[in-house]
C-alpha positions in Angstrom: 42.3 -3.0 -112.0 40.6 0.0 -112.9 38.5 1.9 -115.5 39.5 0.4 -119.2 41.1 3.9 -121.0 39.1 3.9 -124.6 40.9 6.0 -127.4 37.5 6.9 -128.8 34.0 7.4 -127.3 32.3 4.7 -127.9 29.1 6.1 -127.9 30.5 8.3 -131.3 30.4 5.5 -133.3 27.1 5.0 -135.9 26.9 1.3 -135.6 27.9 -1.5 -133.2 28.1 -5.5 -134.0 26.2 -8.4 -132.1 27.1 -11.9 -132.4 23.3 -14.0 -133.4 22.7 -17.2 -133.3 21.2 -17.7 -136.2 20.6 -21.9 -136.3 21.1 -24.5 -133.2 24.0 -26.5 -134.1 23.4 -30.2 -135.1 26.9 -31.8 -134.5 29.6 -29.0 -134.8 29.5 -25.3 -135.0 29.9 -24.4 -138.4 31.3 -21.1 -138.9 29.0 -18.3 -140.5 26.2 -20.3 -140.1 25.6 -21.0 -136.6 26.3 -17.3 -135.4 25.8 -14.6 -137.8 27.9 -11.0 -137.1 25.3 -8.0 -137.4 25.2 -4.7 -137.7 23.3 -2.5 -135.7 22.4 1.3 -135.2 23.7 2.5 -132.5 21.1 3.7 -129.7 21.2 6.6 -127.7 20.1 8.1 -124.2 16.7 9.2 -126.2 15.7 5.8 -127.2 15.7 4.1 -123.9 12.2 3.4 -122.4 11.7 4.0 -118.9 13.9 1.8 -116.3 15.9 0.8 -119.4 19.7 1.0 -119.3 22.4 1.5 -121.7 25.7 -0.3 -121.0 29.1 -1.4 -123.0 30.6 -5.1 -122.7 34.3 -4.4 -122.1 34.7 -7.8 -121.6 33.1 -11.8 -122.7 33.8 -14.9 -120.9 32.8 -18.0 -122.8 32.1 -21.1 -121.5 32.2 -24.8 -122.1 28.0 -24.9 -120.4 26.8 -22.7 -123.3 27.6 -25.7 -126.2 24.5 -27.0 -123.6 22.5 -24.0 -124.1 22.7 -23.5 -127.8 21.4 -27.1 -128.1 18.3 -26.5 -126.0 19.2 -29.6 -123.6 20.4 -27.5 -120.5 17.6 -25.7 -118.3 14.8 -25.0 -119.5 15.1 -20.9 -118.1 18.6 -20.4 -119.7 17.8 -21.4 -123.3 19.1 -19.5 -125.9 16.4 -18.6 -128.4 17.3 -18.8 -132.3 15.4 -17.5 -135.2 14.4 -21.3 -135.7 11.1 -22.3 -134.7 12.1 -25.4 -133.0 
């Protein structure tokens, strides 16, 4: 496979979206409450700090493990961290 052809640069945009976890799920994942969609200035070369890096996802896997994760009960060093202070 190679490079992924884009039809614009994607550093040309102004804003980009990120997927949040806003609250740790209690039973089911309840749409637009759980995750939250935000937008986001988009950075540049001159806003990186030193031995920072600027990359683009071209692509997400998503996997059963992570229902673990966003309830805090699989390890301790891959917990996702909410906005919630639990």
């Amino acid at each position: 496979m190679g490079p992924v052809k884009r039809k614009t640069n994607i550093m040309a945009q102004s804003t980009y979206s990120s997927v949040v976890l806003a609250q740790r799920p209690k039973a089911n994942i309840v749409p637009g409450k759980t995750f939250t969609l935000k937008q986001n200035p988009m950075i540049s070369e001159s806003d990186l700090k030193d031995g920072q890096v600027l990359v683009e996802t071209l692509y997400l896997s998503l996997d059963p493990a992570m229902r673990g994760w966003l309830n805090g009960t699989f390890f301790k060093s891959l917990q996702l961290h909410s906005r919630d202070p639990y």
